[in-house]
TITOR-83463 format. One record per residue (C-alpha): x, y, z; residue in three letters. Coordinates in nm, 3 decimals, padded with zeros to 5 digits, always signed. Layout:
> X/Y/Z/ALA
...
END
This chain:
> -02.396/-01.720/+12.200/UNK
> -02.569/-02.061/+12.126/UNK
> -02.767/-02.168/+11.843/UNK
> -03.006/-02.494/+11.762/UNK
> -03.152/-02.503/+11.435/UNK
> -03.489/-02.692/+11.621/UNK
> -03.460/-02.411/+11.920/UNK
> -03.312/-02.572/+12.209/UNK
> -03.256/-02.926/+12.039/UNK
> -02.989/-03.146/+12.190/UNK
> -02.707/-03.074/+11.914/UNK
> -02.622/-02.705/+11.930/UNK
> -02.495/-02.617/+11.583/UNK
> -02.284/-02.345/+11.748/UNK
> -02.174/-02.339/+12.145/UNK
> -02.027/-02.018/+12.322/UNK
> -01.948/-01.842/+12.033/UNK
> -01.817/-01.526/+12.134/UNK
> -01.712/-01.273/+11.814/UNK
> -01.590/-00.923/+11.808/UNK
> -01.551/-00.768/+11.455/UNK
> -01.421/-00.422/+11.496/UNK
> -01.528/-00.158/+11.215/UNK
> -01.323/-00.154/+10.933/UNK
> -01.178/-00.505/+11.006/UNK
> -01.234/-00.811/+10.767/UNK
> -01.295/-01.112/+10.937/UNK
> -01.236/-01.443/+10.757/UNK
> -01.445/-01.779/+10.928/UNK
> -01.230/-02.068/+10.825/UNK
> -01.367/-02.451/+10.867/UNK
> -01.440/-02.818/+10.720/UNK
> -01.812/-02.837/+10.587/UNK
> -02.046/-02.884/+10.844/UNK
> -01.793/-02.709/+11.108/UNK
> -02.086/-02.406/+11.118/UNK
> -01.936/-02.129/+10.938/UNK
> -02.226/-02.026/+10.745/UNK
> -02.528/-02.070/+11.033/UNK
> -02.299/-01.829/+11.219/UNK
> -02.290/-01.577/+10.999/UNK
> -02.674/-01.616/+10.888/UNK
> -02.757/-01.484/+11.252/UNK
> -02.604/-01.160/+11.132/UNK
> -02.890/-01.073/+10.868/UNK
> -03.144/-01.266/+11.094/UNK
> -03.179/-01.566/+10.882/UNK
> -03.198/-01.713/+11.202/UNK
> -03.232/-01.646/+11.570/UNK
> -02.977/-01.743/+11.800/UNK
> -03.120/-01.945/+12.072/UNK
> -02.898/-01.797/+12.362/UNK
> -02.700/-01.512/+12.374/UNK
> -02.743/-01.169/+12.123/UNK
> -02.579/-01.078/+11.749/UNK
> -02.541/-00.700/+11.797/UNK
> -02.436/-00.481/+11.515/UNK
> -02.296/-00.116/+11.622/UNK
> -02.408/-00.213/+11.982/UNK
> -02.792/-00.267/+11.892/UNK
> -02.950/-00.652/+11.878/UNK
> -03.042/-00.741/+11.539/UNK
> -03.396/-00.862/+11.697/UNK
> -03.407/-00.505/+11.786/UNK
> -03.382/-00.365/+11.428/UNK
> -03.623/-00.363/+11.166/UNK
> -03.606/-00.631/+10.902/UNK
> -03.580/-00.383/+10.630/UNK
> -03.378/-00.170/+10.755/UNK
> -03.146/-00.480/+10.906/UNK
> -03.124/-00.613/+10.534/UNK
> -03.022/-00.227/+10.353/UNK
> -02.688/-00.247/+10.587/UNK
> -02.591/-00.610/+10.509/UNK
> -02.450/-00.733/+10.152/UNK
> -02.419/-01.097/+10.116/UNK
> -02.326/-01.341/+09.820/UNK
> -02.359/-01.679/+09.871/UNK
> -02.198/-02.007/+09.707/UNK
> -02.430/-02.055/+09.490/UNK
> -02.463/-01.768/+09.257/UNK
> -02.798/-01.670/+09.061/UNK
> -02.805/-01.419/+08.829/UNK
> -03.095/-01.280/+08.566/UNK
> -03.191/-01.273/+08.256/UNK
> -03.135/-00.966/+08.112/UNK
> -02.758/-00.736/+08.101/UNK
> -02.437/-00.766/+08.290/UNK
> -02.552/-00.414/+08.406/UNK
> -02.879/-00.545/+08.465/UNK
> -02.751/-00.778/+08.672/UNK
> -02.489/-00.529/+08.873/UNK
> -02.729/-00.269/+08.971/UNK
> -03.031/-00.472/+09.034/UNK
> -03.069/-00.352/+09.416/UNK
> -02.962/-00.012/+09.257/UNK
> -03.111/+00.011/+08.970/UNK
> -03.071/+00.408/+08.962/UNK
> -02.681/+00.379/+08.992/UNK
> -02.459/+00.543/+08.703/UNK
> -02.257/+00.346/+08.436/UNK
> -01.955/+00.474/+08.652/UNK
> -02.063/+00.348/+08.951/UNK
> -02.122/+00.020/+08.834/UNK
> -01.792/-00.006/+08.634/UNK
> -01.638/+00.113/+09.001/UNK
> -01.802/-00.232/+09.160/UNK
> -01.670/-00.445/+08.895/UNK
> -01.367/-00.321/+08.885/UNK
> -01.363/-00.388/+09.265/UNK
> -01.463/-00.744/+09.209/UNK
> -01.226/-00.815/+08.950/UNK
> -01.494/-00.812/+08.713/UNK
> -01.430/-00.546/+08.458/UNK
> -01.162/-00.734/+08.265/UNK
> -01.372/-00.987/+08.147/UNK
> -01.685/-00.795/+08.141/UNK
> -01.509/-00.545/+07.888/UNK
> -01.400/-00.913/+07.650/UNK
> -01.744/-01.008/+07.648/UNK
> -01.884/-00.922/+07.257/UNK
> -02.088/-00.593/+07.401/UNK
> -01.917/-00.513/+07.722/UNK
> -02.181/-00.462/+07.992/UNK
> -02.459/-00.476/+07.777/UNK
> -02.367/-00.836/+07.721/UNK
> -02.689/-01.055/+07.775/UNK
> -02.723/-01.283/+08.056/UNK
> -02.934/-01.611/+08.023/UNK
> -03.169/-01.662/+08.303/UNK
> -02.983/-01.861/+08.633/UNK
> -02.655/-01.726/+08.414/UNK
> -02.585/-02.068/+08.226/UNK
> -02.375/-01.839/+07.968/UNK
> -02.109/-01.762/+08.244/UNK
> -01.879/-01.939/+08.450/UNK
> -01.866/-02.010/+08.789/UNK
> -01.626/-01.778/+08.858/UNK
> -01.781/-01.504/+08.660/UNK
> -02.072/-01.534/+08.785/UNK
> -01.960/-01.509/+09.144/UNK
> -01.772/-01.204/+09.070/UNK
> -02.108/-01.011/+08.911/UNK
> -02.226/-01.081/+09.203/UNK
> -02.010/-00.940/+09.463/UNK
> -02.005/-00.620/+09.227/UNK
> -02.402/-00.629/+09.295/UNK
> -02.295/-00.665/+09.684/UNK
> -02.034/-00.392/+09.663/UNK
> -02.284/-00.112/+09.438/UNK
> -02.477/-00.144/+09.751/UNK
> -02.272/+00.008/+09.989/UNK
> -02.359/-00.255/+10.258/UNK
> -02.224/-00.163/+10.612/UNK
> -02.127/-00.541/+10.638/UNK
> -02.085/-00.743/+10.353/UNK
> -02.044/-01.119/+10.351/UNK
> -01.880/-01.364/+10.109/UNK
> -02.007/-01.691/+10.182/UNK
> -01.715/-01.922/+09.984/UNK
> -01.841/-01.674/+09.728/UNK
> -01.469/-01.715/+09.564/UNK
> -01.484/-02.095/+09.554/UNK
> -01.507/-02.082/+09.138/UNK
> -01.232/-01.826/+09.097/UNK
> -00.907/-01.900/+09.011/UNK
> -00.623/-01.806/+09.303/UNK
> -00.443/-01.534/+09.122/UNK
> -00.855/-01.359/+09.101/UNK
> -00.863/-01.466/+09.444/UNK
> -00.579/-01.265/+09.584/UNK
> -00.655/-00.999/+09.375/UNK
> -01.016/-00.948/+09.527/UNK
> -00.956/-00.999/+09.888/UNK
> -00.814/-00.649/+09.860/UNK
> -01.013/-00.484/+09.658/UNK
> -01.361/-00.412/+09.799/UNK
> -01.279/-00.156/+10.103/UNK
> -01.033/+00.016/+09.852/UNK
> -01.321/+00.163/+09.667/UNK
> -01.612/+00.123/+09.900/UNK
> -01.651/+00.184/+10.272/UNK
> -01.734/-00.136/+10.454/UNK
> -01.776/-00.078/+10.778/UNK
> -01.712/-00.524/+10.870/UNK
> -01.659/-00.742/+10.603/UNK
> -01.721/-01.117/+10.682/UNK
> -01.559/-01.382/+10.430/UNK
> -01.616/-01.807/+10.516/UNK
> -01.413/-02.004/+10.353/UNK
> -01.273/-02.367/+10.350/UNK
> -00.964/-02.253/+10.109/UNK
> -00.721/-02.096/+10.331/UNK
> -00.585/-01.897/+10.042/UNK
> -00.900/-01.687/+10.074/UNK
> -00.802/-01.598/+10.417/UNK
> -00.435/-01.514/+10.467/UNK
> -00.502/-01.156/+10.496/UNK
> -00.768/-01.112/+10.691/UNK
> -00.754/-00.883/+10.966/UNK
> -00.916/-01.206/+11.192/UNK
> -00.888/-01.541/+11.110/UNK
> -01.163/-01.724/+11.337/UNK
> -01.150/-02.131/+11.274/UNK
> -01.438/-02.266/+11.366/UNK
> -01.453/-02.681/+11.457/UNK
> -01.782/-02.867/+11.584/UNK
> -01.983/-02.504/+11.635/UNK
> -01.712/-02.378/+11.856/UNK
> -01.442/-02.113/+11.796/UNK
> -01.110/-02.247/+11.863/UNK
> -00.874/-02.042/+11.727/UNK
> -00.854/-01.634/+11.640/UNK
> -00.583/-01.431/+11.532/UNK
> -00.402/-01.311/+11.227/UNK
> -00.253/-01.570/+11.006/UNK
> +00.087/-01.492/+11.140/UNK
> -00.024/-01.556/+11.478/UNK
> -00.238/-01.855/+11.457/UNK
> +00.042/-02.027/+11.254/UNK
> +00.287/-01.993/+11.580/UNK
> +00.054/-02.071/+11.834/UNK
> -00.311/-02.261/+11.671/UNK
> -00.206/-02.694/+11.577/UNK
> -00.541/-02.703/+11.434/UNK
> -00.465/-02.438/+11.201/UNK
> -00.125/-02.539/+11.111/UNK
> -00.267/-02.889/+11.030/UNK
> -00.497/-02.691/+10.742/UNK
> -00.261/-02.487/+10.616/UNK
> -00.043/-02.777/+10.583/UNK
> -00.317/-02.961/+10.403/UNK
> -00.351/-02.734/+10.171/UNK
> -00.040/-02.479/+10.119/UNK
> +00.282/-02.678/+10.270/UNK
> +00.257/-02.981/+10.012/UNK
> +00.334/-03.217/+10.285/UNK
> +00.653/-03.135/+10.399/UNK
> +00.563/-03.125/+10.756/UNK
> +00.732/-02.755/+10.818/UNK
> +00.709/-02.653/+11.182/UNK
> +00.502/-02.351/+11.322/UNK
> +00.850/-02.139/+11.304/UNK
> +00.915/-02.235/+10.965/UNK
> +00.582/-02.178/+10.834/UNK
> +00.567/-01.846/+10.977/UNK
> +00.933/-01.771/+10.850/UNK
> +00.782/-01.896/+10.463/UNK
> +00.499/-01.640/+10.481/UNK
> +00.654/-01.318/+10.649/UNK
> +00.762/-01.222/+10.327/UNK
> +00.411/-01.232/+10.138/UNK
> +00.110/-01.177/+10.368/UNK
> +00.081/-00.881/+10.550/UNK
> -00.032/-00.996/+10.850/UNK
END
């Protein structure tokens, strides 16, 4: 699969991609900014077309599906959060408005949301100023992945949706949503590798190409490209080898 934001313009964005994501599987798209993480996984909900090649989703081309209908199987929360003015639980069940109070506690406990929710000074009926100036980053991000999850999306995506929670949040979440809620794929980019460790797929993505896939496990033994990140950003510099590194992390991730 190809892609050029212009069509067929000279510099593809993203060149032979080729993707499985089996159901039930999270898949984690780890890459520096501008690598093409996030036009990839905008051809799922059709935010654009790929230029060569075909998205399918449960064997069917997304061209082939109905915009509507396309959009009621796919949850997605990007970077940049927005949220309403009006109630936490405004805010929660907005694309299900006619969901229960226990449903939407259910979502927000999946997102790691409930804690501070329940701290606020009245609890879901908390008000939220319009673009949600009265929350944090990482509050905000987490209301909205609870509105992604109390949709029941087939495929939900986290666009470096966890980029303004803390690490300890982090870890927490990445197991939380298909505890509660059946995702059939769930698709999370990310330029923190802590985000990604266990993922059922790690994909690294450099210059619109795929160069590496695997669990973190493998990809440590056999991917330089990802050892170099995870380096960067977890080893503190002590130039471990691929052995070592997978020797570290055996004990804590699961893949």
């Amino acid at each position: 699969m190809d892609f050029h934001y212009n069509g067929n313009g000279d510099e593809p964005v993203l060149e032979a991609v080729n993707l499985t994501a089996e159901p039930g599987q999270t898949v984690a798209i780890l890459g520096a900014t501008g690598s093409g993480k996030s036009s990839l996984i905008n051809l799922i909900p059709r935010f654009y077309d790929v230029s060569a090649g075909r998205v399918l989703v449960d064997g069917m081309d997304v061209r082939q599906i109905s915009q509507d209908s396309l959009l009621a199987q796919v949850g997605s929360v990007p970077q940049e959060t927005i949220l309403f003015s009006g109630t936490v639980r405004d805010n929660i069940s907005y694309g299900r408005p006619e969901a229960s109070d226990e449903e939407v506690v259910a979502a927000a406990k999946a997102a790691q949301a409930h804690d501070f929710i329940m701290h606020l000074s009245k609890g879901y009926d908390s008000h939220v100023q319009a673009r949600g100036t009265n929350f944090s980053g990482g509050q905000k991000q987490r209301i909205a992945i609870a509105r992604a999850l109390l949709m029941q999306p087939k495929i939900l995506i986290l666009d470096d949706s966890t980029s303004s929670v803390d690490v300890e949040t982090e870890n927490k979440n990445s197991g939380s949503p298909g505890n509660k809620f059946a995702l059939a794929h769930q698709f999370v980019v990310a330029q923190r590798i802590s985000t990604v460790l266990k993922a059922d797929k790690i994909v690294v993505i450099d210059k619109g190409r795929i160069v590496a896939q695997g669990t973190h496990k493998e990809l440590l033994a056999t991917s330089p490209i990802y050892q170099e990140i995870y380096e960067s950003q977890l080893g503190n510099g002590n130039g471990f080898h691929a052995d070592e590194l997978v020797k570290i992390t055996e004990g804590s991730v699961a893949k």
